[in-house]
C-alpha positions as CSV (number, residue, x, y, z in Angstrom):
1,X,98.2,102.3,69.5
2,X,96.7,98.7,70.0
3,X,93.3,98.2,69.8
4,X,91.1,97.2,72.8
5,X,90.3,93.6,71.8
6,X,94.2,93.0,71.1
7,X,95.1,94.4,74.5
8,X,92.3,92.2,76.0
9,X,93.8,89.0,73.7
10,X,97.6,90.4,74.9
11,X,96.3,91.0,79.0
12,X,94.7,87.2,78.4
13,X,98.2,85.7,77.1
14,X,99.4,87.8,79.9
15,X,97.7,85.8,82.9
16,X,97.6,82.4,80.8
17,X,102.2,83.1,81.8
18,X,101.2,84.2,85.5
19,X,99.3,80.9,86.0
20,X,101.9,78.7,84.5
21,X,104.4,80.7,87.1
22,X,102.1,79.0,89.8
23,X,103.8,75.7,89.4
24,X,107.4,77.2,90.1
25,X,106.8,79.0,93.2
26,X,109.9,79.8,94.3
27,X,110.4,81.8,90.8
28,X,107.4,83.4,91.8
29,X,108.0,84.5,95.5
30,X,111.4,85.9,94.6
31,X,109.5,88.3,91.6
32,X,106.7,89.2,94.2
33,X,109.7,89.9,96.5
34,X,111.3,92.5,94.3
35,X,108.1,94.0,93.5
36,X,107.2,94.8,97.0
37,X,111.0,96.2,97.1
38,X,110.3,98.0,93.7
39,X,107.4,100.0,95.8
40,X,109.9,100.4,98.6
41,X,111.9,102.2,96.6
42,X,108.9,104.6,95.5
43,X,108.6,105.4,99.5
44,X,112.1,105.5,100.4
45,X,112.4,108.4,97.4
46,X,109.4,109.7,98.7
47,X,110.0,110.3,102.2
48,X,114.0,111.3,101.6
49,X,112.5,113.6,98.6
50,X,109.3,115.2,100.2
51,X,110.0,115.5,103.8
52,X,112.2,118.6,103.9
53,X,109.3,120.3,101.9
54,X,107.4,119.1,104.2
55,X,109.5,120.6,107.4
56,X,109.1,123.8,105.5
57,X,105.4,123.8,104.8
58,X,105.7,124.0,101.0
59,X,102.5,124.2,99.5
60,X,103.9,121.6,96.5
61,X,104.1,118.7,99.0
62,X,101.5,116.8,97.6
63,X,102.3,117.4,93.7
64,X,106.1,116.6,94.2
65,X,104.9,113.2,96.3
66,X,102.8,112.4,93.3
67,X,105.8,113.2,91.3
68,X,108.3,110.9,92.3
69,X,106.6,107.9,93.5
70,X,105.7,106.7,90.2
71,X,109.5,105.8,89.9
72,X,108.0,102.7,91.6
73,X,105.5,101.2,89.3
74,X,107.8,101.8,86.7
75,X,110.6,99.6,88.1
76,X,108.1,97.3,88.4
77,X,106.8,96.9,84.7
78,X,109.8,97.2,82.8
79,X,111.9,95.2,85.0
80,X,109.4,92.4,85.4
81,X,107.8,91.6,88.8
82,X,104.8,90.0,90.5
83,X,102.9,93.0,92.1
84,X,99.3,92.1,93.6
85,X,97.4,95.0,92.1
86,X,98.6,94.7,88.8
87,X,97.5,90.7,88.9
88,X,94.5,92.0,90.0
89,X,93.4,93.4,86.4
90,X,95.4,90.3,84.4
91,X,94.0,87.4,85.9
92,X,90.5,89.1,86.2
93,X,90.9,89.3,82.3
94,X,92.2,85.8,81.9
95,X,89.5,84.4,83.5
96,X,86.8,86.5,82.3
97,X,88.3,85.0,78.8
98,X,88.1,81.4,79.9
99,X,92.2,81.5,79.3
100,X,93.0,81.0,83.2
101,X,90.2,79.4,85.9
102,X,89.6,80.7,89.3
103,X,92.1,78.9,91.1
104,X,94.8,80.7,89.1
105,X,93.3,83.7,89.8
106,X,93.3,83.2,93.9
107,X,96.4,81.6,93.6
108,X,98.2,84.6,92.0
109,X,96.4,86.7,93.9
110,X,97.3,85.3,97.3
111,X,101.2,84.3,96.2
112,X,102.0,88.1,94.8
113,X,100.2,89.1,98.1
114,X,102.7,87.3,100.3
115,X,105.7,87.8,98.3
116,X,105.0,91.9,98.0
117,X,104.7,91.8,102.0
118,X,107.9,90.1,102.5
119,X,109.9,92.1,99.9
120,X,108.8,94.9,101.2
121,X,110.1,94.6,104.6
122,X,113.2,93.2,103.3
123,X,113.7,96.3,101.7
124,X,112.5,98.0,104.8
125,X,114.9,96.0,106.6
126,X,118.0,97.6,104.4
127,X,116.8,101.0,104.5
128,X,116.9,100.9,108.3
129,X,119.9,99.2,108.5
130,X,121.3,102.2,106.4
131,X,120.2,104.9,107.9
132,X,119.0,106.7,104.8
133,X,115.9,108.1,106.7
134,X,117.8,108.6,109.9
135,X,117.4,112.4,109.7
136,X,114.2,114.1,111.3
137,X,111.8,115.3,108.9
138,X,112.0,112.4,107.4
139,X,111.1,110.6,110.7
140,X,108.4,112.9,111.5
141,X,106.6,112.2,108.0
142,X,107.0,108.6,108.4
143,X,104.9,108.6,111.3
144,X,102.5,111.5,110.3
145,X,101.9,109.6,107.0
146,X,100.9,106.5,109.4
147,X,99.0,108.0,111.8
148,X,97.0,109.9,108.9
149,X,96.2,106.4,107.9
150,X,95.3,105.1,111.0
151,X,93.1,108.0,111.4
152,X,90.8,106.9,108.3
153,X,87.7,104.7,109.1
154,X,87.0,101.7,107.2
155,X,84.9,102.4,104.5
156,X,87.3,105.8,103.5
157,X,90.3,103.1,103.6
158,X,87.8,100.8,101.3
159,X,86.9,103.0,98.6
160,X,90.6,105.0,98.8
161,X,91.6,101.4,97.7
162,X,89.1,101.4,95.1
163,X,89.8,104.3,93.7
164,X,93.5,103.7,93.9
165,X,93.7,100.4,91.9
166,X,91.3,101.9,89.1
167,X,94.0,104.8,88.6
168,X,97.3,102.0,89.0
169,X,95.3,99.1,86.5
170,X,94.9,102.0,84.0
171,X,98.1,102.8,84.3
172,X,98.5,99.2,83.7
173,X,96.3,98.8,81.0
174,X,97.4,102.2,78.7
175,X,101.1,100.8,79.3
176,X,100.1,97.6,77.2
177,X,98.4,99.6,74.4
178,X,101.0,102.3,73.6
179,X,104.3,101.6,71.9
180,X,107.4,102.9,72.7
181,X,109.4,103.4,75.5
182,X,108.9,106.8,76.4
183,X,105.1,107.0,75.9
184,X,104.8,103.6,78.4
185,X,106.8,105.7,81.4
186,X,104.4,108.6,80.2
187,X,101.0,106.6,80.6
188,X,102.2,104.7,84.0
189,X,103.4,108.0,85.3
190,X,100.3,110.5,84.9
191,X,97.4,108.2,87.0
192,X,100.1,107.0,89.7
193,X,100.7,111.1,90.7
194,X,97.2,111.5,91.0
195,X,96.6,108.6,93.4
196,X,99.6,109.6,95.3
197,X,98.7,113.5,95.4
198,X,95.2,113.1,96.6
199,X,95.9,110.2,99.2
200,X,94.1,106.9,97.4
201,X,95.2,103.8,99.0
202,X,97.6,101.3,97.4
203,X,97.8,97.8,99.3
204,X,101.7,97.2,98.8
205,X,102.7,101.2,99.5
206,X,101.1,100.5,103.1
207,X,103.0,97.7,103.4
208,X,106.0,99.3,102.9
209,X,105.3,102.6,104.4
210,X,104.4,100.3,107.8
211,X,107.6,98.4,107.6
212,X,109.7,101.2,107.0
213,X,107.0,103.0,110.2
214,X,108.1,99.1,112.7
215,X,111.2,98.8,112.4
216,X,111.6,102.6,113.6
217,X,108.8,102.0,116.3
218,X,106.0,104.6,114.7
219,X,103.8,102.0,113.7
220,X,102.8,98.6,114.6
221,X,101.8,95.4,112.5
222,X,98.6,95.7,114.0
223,X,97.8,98.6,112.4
224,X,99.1,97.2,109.3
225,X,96.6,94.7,109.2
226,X,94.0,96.7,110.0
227,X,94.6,98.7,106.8
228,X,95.1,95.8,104.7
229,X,91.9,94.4,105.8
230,X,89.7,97.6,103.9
231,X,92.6,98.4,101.2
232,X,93.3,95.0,99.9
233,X,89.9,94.3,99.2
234,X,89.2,97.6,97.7
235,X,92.1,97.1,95.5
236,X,90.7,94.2,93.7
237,X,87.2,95.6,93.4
238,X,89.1,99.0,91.3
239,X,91.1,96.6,89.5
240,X,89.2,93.5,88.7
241,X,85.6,95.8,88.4
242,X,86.3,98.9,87.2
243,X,89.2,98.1,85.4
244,X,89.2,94.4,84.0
245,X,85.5,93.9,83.8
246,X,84.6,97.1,82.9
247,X,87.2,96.7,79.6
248,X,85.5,93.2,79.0
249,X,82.4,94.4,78.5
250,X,83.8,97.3,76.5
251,X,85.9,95.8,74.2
252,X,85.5,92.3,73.7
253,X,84.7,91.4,70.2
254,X,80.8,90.3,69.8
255,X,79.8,87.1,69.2
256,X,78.6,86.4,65.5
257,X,74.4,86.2,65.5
């Protein structure tokens, strides 16, 4: 396993390559774009997966949701893409290293922001088109899963979000210390089934749950909005706080006396 300070080093290197990605921005919308359709995927699976469990009021509903999503996050770190709350923890670090300034941090931020949201209703867009989810259970969860959202106030949508990115940037973080194959699927599995199973909020999820939920007229984009307004910022806070800075402090090596 690699040490702390050389995952910090590593996580630094990391962000030094977002922030040079920054000047070729069409490069970087189209990898934001296929992360956002990476976590489509995770919802499509979901919803086709889960929703006849659901119609039959299966007490494992939550554990097999929190089984398959992780499919998503997967896709997205060992194909390569440019997923918001992931950028969250590596430019947090980059910075907090004096590799990468603030500006790089906003800007890959905001850009992986933007491109997640469009991928992920282009991705909605093809799963409509399909008709993959045409079948009713899979219907009515789409729009319980929406409303169960809209139902949240938001601080609960805040600190869901909080809570959420701490579990997704350890995933993150564990994926970059162990070697091998097998054991990184392993460590970005476990802490994305527990945010999934007990409801935490993940920024680029709602976005494609909702674009799935307005294209077939059980949600709205205002509602969208409105959720992305708590989660998003709750996101960074679990990712860049509890996550980036709190590993900073940890592990950084001290400074000679």
């Amino acid at each position: 396993m690699i040490g702390v300070a050389e995952s910090l080093d590593a996580t630094a290197e990391t962000a030094v390559r977002k922030a040079a990605e920054l000047r070729s921005p069409g490069r970087m919308l189209v990898s934001s774009m296929l992360a956002g359709a990476f976590i489509g995927v995770g919802e499509v699976l979901l919803l086709a997966a889960v929703s006849p469990l659901v119609a039959g009021h299966s007490p494992w509903v939550k554990l097999v949701e929190g089984a398959v999503f992780p499919i998503a996050l997967t896709m997205v770190m060992f194909a390569g893409a440019q997923l918001f709350t992931s950028n969250v923890l590596v430019m947090t670090v980059g910075a907090l290293a004096g590799r990468t300034g603030r500006r790089d941090l906003a800007g890959s931020w905001g850009f992986s922001l933007l491109g997640n949201l469009a991928g992920a209703f282009g991705f909605a867009a093809l799963v409509h088109a399909s008709g993959v989810l045409a079948a009713p259970a899979a219907q009515r969860m789409l729009a319980e899963l929406v409303h169960g959202k809209e139902a949240l106030g938001g601080g609960e949508l805040f600190w869901r979000g909080v809570l959420c990115n701490f579990l997704v940037c350890l995933a993150v973080w564990m994926f970059g210390r162990v070697e091998g194959d097998g054991a990184k699927a392993l460590v970005l599995w476990l802490p994305v089934l527990v945010f999934v199973a007990v409801g935490f909020e993940h920024c680029v999820a709602d976005m494609a749950l909702y674009a799935l939920g307005v294209l077939d007229g059980s949600a709205s984009v205002g509602g969208l909005l409105r959720t992305l307004l708590y989660v998003v910022p709750g996101n960074a806070v679990g990712g860049a706080v509890l996550v980036g800075l709190a590993y900073w402090v940890a592990g950084r090596p001290a400074r000679p006396a």
